[in-house]
LOTI-514934 format. One line per 5 residues: number of its first residue (from 0); their letters; for each residue x, y, z of N, C-alpha, C. Coordinates in steps of 0.02 Angstrom, whole numbers. Layout:
N
NUM	a	X,Y,Z,X,Y,Z,X,Y,Z  ...
This chain:
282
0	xxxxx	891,730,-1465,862,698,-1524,877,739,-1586  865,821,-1564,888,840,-1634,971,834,-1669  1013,827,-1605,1069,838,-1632,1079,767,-1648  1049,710,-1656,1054,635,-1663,1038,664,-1755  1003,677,-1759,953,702,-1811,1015,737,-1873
5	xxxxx	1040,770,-1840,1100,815,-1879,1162,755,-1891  1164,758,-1864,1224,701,-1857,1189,647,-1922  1166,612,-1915,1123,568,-1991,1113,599,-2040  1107,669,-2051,1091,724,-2108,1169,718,-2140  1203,726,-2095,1276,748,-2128,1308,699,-2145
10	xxxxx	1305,646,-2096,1330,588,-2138,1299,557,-2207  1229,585,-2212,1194,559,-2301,1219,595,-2321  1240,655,-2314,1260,707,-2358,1314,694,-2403  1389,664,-2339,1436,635,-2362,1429,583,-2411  1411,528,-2386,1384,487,-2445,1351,496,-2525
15	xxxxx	1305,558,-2524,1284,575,-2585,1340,617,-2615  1380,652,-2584,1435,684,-2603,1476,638,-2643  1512,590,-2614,1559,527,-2635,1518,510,-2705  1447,479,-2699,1416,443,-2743,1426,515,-2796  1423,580,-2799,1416,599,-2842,1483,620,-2875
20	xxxxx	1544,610,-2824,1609,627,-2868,1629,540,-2906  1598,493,-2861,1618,433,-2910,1579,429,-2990  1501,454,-2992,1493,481,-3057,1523,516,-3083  1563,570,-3052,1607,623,-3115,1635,595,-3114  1679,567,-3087,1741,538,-3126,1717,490,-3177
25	xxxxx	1686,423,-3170,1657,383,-3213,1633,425,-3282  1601,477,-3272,1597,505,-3345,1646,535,-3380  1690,569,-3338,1774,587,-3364,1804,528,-3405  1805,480,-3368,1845,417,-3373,1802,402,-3460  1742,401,-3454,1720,369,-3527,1723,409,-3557
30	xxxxx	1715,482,-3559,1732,546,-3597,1803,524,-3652  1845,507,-3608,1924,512,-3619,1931,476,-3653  1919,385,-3617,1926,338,-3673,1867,359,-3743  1817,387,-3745,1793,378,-3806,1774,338,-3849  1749,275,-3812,1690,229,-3826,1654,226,-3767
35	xxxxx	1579,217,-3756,1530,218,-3744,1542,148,-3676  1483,170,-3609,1516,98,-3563,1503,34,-3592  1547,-15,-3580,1549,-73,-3605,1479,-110,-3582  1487,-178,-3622,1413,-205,-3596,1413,-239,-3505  1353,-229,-3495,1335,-202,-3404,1371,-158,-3365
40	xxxxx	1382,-102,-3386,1371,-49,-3377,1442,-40,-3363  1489,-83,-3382,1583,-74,-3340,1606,-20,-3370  1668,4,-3384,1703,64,-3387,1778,6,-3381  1808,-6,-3442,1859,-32,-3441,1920,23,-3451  1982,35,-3412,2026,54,-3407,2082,22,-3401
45	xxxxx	2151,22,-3458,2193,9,-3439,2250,61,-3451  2301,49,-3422,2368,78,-3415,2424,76,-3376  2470,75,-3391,2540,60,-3333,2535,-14,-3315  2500,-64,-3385,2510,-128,-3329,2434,-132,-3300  2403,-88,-3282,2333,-98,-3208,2300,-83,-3260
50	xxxxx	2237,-144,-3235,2157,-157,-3264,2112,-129,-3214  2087,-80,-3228,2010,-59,-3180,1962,-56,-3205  1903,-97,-3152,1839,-105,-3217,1806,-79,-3145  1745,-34,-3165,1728,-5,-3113,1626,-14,-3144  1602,-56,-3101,1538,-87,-3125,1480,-38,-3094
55	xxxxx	1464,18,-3125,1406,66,-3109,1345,17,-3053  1319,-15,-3079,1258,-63,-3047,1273,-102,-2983  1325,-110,-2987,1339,-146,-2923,1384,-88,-2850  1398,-26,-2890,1409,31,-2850,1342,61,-2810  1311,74,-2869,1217,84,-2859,1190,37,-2798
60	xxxxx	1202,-23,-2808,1154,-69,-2764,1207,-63,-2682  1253,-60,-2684,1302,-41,-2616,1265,30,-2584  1280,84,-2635,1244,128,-2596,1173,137,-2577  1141,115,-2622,1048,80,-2587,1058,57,-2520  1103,3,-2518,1108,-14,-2457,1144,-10,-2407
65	xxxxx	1177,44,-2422,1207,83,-2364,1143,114,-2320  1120,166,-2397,1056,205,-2374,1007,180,-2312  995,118,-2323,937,72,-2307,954,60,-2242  1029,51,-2224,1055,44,-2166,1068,91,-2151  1083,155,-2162,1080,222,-2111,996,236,-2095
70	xxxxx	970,224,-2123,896,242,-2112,878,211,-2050  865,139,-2063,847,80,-2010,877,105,-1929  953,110,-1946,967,139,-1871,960,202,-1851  951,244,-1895,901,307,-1869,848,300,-1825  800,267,-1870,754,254,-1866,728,202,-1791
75	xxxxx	777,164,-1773,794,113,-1721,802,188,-1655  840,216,-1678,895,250,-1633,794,312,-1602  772,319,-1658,720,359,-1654,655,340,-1605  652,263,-1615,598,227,-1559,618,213,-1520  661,198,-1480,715,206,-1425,715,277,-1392
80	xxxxx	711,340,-1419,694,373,-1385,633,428,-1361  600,377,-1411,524,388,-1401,490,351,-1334  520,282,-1330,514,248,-1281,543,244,-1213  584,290,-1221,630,325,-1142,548,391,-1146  553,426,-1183,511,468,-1166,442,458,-1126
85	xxxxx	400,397,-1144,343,375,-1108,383,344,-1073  432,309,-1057,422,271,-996,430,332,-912  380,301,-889,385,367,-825,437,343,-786  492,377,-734,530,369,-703,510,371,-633  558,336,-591,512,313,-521,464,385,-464
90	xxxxx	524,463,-488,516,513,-457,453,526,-485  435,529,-556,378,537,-572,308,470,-568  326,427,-545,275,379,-517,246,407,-465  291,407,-417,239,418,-337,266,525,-312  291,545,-391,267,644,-368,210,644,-352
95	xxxxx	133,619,-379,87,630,-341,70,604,-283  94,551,-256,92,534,-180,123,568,-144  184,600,-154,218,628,-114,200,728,-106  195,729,-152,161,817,-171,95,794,-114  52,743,-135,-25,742,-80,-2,752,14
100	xxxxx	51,718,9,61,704,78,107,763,119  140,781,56,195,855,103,130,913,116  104,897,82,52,971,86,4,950,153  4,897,177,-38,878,247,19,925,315  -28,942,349,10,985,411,37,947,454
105	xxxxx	61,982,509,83,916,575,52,954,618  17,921,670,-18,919,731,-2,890,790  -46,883,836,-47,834,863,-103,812,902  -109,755,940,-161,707,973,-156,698,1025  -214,657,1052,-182,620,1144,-247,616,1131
110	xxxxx	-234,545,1199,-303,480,1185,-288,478,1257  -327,430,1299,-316,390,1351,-325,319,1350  -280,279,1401,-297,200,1407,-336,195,1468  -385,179,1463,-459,160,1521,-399,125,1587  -444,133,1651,-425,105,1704,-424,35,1703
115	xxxxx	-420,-13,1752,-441,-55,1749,-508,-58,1752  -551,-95,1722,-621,-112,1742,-652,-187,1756  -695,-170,1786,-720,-225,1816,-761,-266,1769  -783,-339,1752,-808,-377,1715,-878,-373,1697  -909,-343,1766,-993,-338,1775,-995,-253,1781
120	xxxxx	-944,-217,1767,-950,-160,1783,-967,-117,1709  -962,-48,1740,-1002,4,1659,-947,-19,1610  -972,14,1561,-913,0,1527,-854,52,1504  -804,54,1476,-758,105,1495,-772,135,1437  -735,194,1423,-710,219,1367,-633,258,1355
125	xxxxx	-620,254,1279,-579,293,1265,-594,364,1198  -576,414,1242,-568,456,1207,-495,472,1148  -524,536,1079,-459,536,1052,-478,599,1013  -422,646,1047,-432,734,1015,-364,737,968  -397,757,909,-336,785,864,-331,865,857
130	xxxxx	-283,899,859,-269,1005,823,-238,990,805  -255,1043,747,-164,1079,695,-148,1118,735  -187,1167,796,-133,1249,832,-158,1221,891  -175,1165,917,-172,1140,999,-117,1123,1022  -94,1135,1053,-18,1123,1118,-40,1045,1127
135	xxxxx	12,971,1115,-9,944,1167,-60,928,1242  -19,980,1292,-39,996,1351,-111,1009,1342  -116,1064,1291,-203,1055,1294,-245,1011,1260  -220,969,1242,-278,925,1199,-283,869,1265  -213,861,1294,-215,827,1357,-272,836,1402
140	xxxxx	-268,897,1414,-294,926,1476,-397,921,1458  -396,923,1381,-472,901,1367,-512,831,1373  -467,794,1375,-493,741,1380,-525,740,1450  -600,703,1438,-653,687,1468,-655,630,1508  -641,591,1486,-638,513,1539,-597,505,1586
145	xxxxx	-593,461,1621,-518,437,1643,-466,398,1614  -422,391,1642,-361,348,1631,-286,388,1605  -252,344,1594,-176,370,1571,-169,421,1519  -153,474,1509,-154,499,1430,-110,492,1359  -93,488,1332,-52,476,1280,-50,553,1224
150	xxxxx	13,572,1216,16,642,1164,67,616,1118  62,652,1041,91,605,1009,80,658,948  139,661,912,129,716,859,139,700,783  79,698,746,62,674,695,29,720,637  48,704,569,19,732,518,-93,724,542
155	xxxxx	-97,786,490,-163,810,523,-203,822,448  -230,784,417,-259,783,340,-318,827,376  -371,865,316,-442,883,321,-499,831,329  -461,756,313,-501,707,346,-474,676,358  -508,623,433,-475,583,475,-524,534,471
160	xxxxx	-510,446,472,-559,397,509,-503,354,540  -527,374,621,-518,345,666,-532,283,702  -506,223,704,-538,157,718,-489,137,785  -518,105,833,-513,78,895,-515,-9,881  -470,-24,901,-455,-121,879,-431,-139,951
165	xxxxx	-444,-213,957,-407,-257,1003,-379,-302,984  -331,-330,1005,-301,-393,978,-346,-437,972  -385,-447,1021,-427,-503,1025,-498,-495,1043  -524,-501,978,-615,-472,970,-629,-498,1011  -639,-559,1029,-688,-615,1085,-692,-577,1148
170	xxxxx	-639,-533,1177,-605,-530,1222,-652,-465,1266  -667,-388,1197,-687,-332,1205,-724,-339,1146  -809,-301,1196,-824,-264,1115,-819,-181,1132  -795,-146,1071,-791,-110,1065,-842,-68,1015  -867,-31,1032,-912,35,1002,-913,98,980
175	xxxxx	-926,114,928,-910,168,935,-954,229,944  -941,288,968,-969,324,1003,-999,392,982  -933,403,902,-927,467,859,-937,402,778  -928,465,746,-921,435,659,-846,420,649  -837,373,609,-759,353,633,-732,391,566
180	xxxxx	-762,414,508,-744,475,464,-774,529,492  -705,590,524,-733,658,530,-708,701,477  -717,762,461,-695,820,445,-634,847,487  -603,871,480,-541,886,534,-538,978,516  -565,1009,561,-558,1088,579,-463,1116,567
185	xxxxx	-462,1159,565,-386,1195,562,-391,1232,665  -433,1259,673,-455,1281,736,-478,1243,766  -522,1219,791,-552,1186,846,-539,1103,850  -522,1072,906,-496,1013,903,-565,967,878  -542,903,850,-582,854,838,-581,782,880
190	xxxxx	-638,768,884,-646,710,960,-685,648,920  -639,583,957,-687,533,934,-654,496,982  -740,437,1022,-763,430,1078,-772,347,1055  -741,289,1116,-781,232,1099,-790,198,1148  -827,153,1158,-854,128,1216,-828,33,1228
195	xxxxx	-785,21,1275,-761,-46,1263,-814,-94,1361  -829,-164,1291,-875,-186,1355,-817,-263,1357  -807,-265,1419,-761,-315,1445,-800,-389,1438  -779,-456,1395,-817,-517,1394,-767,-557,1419  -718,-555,1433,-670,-587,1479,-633,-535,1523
200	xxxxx	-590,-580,1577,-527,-537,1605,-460,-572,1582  -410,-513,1591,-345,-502,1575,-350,-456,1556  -256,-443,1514,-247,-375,1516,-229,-401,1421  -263,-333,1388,-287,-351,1320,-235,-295,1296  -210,-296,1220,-169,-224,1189,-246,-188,1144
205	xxxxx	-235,-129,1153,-279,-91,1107,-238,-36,1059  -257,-23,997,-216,4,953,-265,61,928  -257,114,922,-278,172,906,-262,179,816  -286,183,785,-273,173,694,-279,245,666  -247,284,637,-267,346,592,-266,345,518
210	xxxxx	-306,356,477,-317,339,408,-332,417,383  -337,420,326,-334,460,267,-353,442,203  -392,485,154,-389,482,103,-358,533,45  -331,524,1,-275,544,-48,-310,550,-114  -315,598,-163,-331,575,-241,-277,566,-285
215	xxxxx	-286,528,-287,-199,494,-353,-230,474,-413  -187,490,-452,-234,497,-531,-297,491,-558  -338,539,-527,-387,528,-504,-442,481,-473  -411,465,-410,-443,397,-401,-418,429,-302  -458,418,-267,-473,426,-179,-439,361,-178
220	xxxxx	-401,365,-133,-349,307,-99,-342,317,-37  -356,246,10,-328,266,85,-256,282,96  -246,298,128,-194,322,179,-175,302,236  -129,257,269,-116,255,354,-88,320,372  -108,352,424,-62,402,439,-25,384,512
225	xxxxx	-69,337,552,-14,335,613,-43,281,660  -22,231,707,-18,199,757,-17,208,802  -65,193,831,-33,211,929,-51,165,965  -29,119,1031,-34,66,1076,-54,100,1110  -93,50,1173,-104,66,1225,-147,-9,1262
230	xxxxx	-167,-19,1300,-208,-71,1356,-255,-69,1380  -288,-114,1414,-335,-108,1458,-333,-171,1484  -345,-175,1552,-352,-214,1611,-421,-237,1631  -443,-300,1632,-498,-326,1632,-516,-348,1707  -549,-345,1770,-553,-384,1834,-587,-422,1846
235	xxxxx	-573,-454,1902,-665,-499,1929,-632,-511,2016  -686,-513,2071,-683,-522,2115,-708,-594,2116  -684,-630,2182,-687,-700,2189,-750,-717,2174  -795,-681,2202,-883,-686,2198,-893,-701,2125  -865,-639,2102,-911,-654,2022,-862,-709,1987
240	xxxxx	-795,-723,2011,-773,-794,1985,-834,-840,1990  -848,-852,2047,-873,-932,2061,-949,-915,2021  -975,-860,2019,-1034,-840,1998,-1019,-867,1940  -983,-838,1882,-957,-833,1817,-939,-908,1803  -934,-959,1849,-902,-1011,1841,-974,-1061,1822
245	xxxxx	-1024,-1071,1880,-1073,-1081,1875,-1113,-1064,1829  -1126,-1013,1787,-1164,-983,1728,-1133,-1015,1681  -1056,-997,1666,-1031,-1016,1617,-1051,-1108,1608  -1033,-1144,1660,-1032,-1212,1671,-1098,-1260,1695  -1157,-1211,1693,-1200,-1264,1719,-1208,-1324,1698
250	xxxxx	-1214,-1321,1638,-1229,-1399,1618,-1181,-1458,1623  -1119,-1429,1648,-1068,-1492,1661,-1091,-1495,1737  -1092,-1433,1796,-1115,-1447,1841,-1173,-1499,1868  -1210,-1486,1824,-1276,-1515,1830,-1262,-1616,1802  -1221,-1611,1745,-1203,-1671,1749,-1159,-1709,1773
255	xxxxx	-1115,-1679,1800,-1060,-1708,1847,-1059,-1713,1917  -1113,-1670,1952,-1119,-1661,2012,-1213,-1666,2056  -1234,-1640,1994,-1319,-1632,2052,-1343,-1707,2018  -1315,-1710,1946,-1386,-1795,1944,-1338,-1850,1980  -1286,-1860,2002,-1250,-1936,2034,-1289,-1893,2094
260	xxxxx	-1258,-1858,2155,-1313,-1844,2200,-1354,-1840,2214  -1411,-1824,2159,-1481,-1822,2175,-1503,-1896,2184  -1448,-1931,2114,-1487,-2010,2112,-1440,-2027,2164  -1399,-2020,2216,-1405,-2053,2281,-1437,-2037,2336  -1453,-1973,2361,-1513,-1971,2391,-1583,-1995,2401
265	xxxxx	-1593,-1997,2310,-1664,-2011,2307,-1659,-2101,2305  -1597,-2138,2294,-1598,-2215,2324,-1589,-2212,2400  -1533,-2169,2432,-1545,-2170,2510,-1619,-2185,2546  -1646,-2138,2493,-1734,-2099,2520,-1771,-2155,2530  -1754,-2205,2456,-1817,-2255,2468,-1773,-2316,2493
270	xxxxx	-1728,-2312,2520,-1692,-2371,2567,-1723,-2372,2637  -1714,-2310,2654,-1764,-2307,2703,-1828,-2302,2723  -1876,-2294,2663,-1931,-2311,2668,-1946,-2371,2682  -1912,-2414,2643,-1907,-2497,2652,-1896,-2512,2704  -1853,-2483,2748,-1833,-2497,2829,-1880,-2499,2835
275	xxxxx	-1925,-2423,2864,-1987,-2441,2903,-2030,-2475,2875  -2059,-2492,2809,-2109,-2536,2816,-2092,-2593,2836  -2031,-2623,2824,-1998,-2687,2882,-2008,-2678,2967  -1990,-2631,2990,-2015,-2612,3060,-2079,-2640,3070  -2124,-2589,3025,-2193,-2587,3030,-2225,-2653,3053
280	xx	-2198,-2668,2986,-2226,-2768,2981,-2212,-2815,3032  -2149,-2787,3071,-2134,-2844,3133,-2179,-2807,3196
């Protein structure tokens, strides 16, 4: 900008320079001839044949507006780079997202996917340990419940909320067991516990969620930090089918099957009452 700045200095300079040798001469010139400038302001010269009339006022009003036009595009050239200056550039949009997030450590986790369980049975759970200086192997080896384990190595913020989902709510409820915002230790691992109760069978996906919060221009923003799959297997033995079938279905049972039967029995019933009092009577 400054050397934009210099550059416009020197070129007015030139210009007032010019404007001021075209006055000396113009006063030479009327010096010489020795009458006074003609009327509106000309300077008549002749000689060799050539007429030069050289009109002060209309020299004047050219360089005004020269002036006027070096200014303007200065001046143009000047908010232009005032306006590069505020506009922020993309590196400086998300430096504070990215400065928040390099400074998060890497760790790692391991969860388990529950056994199969049974429909009328307890209900299962899954556990989920996060460290910044735990080995895999040992966060593995802590887990409490049963089932498959899962290790998995992931950024490790000073806070974590951990959420447990199913594809299909109807399907599982799920509980939870810990606060699903913890504090996250540098030393000692962090555990969060949830409890899934089976309302159908099949085999359902369950997704393990890791979140974060961030301050970006001053303002707390979530964070995803990571995904993880896993399953669970729902059962039922034939018994609690037909059981489950009946509960679920009584009232079609009851109308499709016990009232046509009952109301033929109970016409059987009094068909034969009628017999015998016919007996009777003969």
């Amino acid at each position: 900008m400054r050397q934009s700045n210099f550059r416009w200095k020197a070129i007015l300079a030139m210009v007032f320079a010019a404007i001021a040798v075209c006055l000396g001469v113009l006063g030479s010139l009327d010096h010489y001839v020795g009458s006074g400038p003609s009327p509106g302001n000309a300077v008549n010269i002749a000689g060799n044949n050539n007429n030069i009339q050289i009109n002060q006022s209309e020299l004047k009003q050219r360089i005004e507006q020269l002036d006027r036009a070096l200014k303007a595009k200065a001046e143009a050239e000047r908010q232009k780079q005032r306006a590069q200056q505020h506009t922020p550039s993309p590196k400086t949009v998300f430096e504070a997202v990215d400065a928040a997030l390099r400074a998060i450590p890497t760790g790692n986790t391991a969860f388990n996917t529950p056994p199969p369980v049974n429909i009328d049975g307890p209900p299962a759970k899954v556990e989920l340990v996060v460290g910044v200086k735990q080995l895999p192997s040992e966060l593995a080896k802590s887990i409490t419940v049963p089932g498959e384990v899962q290790t998995h190595q992931v950024q490790i913020p000073n806070r974590i909320r951990a959420l447990l989902a199913a594809d299909d709510p109807g399907a599982l409820t799920i509980t939870p067991l810990t606060p699903p915002m913890q504090a996250v230790s540098g030393e000692a691992p962090t555990v969060w516990m949830w409890s899934i109760k089976p309302l159908k069978t099949g085999l359902y996906p369950l997704h393990v969620v890791l979140q974060t919060e961030v301050r970006i221009d001053g303002e707390v923003t979530p964070r995803l930090i990571d995904t993880f799959a896993g399953e669970i297997e729902v059962t039922i033995t034939p018994g609690q089918r037909a059981e489950h079938f009946v509960r679920d279905y009584w009232q079609w049972l009851w109308t499709a099957l016990l009232v046509p039967v009952g109301g033929w029995w109970w016409k059987r019933r009094d068909k034969k009452e009628d017999n015998r009092h016919d007996d009777d009577a003969a």
